[in-house]
C-alpha positions in Angstrom: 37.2 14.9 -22.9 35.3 12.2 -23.9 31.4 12.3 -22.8 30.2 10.1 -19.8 27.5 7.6 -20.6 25.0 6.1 -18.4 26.5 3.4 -16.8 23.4 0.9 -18.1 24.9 1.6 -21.3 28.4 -0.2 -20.4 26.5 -3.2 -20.0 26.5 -5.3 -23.0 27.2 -9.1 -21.5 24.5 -11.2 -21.8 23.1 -12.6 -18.8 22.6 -16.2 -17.8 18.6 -16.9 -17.8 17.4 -19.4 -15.1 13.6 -21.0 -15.1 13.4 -21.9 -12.1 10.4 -24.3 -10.3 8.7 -23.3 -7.6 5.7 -25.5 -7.3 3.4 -27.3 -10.1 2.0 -24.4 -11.1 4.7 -21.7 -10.8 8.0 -20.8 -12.4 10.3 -18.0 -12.0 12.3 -16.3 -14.8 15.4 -14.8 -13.7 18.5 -13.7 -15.4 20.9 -12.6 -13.3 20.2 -9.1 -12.4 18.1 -8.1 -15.1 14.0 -8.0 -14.8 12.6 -11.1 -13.7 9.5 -12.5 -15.2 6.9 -14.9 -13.3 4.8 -17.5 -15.0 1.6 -19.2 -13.2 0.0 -22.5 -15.2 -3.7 -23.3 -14.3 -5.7 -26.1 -15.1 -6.7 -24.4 -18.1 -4.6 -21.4 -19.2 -1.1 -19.3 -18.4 -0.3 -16.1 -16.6 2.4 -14.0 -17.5 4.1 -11.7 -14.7 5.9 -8.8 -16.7 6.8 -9.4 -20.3 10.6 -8.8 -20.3 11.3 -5.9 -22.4 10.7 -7.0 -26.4 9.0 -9.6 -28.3 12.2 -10.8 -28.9 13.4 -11.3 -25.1 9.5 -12.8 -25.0 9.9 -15.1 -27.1 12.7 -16.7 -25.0 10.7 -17.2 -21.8 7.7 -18.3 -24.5 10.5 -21.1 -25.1 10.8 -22.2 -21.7 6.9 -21.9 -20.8 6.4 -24.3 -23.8 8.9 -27.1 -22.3 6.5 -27.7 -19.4 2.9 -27.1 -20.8 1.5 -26.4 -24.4 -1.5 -24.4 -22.2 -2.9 -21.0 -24.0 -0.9 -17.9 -22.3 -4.6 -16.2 -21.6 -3.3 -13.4 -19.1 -0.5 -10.8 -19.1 -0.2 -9.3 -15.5 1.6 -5.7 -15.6 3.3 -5.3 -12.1 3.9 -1.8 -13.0 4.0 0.3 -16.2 8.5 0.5 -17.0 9.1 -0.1 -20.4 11.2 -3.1 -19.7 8.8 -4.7 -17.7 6.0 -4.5 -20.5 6.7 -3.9 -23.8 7.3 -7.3 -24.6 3.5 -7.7 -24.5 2.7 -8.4 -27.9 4.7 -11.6 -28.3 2.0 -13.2 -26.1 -1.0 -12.6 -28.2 0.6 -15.2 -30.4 0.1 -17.5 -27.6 -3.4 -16.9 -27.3 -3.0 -14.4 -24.4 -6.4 -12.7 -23.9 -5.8 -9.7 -21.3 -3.1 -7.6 -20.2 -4.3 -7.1 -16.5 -3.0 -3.6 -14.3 -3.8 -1.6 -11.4 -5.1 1.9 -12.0 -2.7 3.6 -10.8 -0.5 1.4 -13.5 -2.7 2.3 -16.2 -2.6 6.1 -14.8 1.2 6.5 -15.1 1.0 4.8 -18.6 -1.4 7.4 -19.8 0.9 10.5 -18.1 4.0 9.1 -18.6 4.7 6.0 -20.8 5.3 7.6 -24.1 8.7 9.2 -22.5 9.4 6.5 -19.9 9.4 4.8 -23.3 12.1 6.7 -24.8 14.0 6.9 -21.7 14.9 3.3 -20.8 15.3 2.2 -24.5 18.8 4.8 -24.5 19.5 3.9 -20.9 19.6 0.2 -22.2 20.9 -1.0 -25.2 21.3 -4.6 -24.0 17.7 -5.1 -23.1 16.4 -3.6 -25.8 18.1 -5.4 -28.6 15.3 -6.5 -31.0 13.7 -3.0 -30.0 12.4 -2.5 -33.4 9.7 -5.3 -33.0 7.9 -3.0 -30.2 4.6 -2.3 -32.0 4.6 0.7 -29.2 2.7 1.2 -25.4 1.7 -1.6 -24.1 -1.8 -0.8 -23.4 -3.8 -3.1 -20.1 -7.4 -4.4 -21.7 -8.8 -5.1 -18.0 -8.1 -2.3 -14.6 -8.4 -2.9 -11.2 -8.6 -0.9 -8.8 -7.2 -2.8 -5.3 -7.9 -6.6 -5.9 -8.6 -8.7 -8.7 -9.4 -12.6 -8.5 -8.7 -15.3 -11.2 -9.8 -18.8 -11.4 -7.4 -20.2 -13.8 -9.1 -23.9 -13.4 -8.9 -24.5 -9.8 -6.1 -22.2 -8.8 -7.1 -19.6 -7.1 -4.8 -16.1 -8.2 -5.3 -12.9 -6.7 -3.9 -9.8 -8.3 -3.4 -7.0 -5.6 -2.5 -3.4 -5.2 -1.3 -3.5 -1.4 0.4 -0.5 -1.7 2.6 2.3 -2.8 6.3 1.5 -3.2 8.4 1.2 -6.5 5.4 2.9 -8.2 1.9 4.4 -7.3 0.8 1.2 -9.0 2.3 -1.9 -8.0 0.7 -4.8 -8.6 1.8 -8.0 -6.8 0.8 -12.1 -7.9 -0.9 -14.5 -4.9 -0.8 -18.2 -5.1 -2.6 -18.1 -1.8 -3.3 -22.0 -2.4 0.5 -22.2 -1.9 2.0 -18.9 -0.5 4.1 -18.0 -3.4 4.3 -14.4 -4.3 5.1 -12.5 -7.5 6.4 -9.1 -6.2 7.5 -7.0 -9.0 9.8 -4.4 -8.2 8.2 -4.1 -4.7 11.1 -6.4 -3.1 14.6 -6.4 -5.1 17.5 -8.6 -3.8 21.2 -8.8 -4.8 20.5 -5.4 -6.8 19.6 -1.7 -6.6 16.2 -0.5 -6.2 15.5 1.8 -8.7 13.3 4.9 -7.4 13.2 7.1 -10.0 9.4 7.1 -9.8 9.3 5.6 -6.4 7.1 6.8 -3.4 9.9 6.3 -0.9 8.1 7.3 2.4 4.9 4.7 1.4 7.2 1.9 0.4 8.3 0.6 3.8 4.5 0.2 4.7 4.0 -1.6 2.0 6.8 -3.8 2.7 4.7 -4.4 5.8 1.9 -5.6 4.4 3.6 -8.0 1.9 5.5 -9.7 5.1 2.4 -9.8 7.0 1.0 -12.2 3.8 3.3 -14.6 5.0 5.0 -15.5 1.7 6.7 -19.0 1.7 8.3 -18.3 -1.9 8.6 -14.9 -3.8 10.2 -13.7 -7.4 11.5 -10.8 -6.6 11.2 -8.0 -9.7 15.4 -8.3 -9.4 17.6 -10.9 -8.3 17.5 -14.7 -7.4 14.0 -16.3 -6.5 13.4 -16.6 -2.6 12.9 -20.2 -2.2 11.9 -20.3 1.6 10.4 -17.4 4.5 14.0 -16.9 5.7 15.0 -15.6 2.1 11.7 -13.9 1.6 12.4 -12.0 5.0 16.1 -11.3 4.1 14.3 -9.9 0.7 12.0 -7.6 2.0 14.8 -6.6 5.2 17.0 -5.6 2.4 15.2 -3.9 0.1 13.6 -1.5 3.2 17.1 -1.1 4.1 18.1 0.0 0.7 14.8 2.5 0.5 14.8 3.5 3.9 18.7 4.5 3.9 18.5 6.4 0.7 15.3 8.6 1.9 16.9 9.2 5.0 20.1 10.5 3.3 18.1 12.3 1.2 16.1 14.2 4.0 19.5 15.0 5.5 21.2 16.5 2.7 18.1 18.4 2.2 18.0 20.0 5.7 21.5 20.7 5.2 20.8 22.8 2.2 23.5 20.4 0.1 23.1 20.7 -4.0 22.2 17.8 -5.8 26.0 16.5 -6.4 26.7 17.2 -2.6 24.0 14.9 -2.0 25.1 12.0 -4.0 28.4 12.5 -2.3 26.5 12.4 1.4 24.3 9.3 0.0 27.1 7.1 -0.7 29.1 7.8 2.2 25.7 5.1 3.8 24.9 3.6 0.5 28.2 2.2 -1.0 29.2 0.3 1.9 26.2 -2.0 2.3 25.0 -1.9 -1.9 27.9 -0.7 -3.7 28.7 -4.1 -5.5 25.1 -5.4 -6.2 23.4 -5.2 -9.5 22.9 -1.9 -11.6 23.8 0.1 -8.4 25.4 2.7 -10.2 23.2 2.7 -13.0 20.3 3.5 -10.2 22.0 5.8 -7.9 21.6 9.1 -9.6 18.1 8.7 -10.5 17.5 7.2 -7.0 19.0 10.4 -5.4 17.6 12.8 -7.4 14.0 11.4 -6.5 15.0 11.3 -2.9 16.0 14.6 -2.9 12.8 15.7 -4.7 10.4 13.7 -2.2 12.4 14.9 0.7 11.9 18.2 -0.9 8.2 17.9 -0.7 7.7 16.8 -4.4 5.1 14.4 -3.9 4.1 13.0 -7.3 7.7 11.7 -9.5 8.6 14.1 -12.0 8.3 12.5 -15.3 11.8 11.1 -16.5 12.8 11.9 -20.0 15.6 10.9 -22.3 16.4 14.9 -22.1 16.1 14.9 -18.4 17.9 11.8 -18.1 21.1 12.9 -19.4 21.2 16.7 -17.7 20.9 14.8 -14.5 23.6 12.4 -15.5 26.0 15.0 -16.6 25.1 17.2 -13.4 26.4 14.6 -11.3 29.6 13.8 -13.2 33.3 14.5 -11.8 
């Protein structure tokens, strides 16, 4: 019987990048599906929003960054600490990027956990890691904040915030408030799971709230297409509290139920599949997903830390 891989590792087709403008001074990096990236230009420098996950993968947004300005890329914004958000870090110090810029509670996670969230997502995902060998290792932040942080970059007025608990302890979001465009990380998905594997599930629909009471005009999502106007910023963050809000709720059932983990994959799809079974890396997610809903609904506060051991008992636990 031949052994069941994660379903991350089945996906090998490249994906079709888009750099797409959303005013003068911001672009959004998407590639159908797979992490987005932000870029904000000043008057006088370049912001990064998530690295991609290698200096290779870097190099290609570097590409497009350098068809609309030849700016310095001073600052490197961490939306949270997954490796294929930020390991692609070091490609930007060519660039003249002077900070790498996180939340504490970013920075926390790195120091407990980065070494094997490391490990982990490189043999989750081969695609995204192609080029893997020119990671120089953890991509450290050289400047912490604690709620808020606010950059000049010229004129332009940025404002770095930790409005909440949601994907992560640490999420970090990107304000344009000049121009109402947001930067959300992994906050908001659209068109594809939401991965919770180290998610605080009963925090994140608050802090869904408090992005929609910003009154975002534009937003990058951390997955999917960019939201181009309020009514696809609102059908965003609708869908990614459905998708958080269902799973939790399936979670706490199976657990009052006294279900094992398997049964409560089963009882979570029976809601999930219907409504998210054909977006992006939904069954890449799911058992990860599940297994931290159950954990949380189980009164496990704090994510256990995910390892490239741990990934594959709970991925052969849950196999047929």
């Amino acid at each position: 019987m031949s052994e069941k891989k994660f379903a991350s590792q089945a996906d090998l087709q490249e994906k079709k990048t888009s750099f797409v403008k959303l005013s003068d001074n911001a672009y959004a990096y998407t590639a159908e599906g797979d992490p987005n990236s932000g870029v904000i230009i000043g008057d006088d420098s370049v912001m990064v929003i998530d690295t991609t996950a290698t200096p290779v993968l870097a190099r290609s947004l570097i590409r497009h960054i350098r068809e609309v300005t030849d700016l310095p890329i001073k600052h490197v914004v961490l939306s949270h600490y997954h490796a294929v958000r930020v390991l692609g870090a070091s490609a930007y110090f060519e660039e003249g990027a002077q900070h790498v810029i996180a939340s504490r509670g970013t920075y926390e996670l790195i120091v407990e956990r980065g070494a094997q969230d490391m490990q982990s997502e490189i043999e989750r995902f081969p695609r995204l890691f192609a080029g893997v060998e020119s990671v120089p290792g953890l991509t450290w932040p050289t400047m912490v904040f604690e709620k808020e942080l606010t950059i000049f970059m010229g004129k332009l007025e940025v404002r770095l915030m930790h409005i909440g608990m949601g994907h992560t302890k640490g999420d970090t979001i990107a304000w344009i408030p000049s121009q109402k465009i947001c930067f959300s990380g992994d906050l908001v998905e659209y068109g594809a799971a939401a991965y919770t594997g180290d998610a605080q599930l009963e925090e994140w629909p608050a802090t869904l709230e408090a992005l929609r009471a910003m009154g975002a005009e534009k937003l990058v999502p951390g997955r999917g297409p960019a939201l181009m106007n309020p009514d696809e910023v609102k059908a965003g963050i609708d869908y990614t509290r459905d998708f958080v809000t269902t799973l939790l709720r399936c979670a706490k059932e199976a657990v009052a139920a006294g279900k094992s983990l398997k049964d409560a994959m089963a009882h979570t799809r029976a809601s999930m599949d219907p409504k998210f079974g054909h977006v992006f890396i939904y069954e890449h997610c799911l058992p990860f997903d599940v297994t931290r809903a159950v954990d949380e609904a189980s009164g496990i506060k704090h994510p256990r830390i995910w390892t490239a051991e741990r990934d594959k008992e709970m991925w052969h636990s849950l196999q047929d």
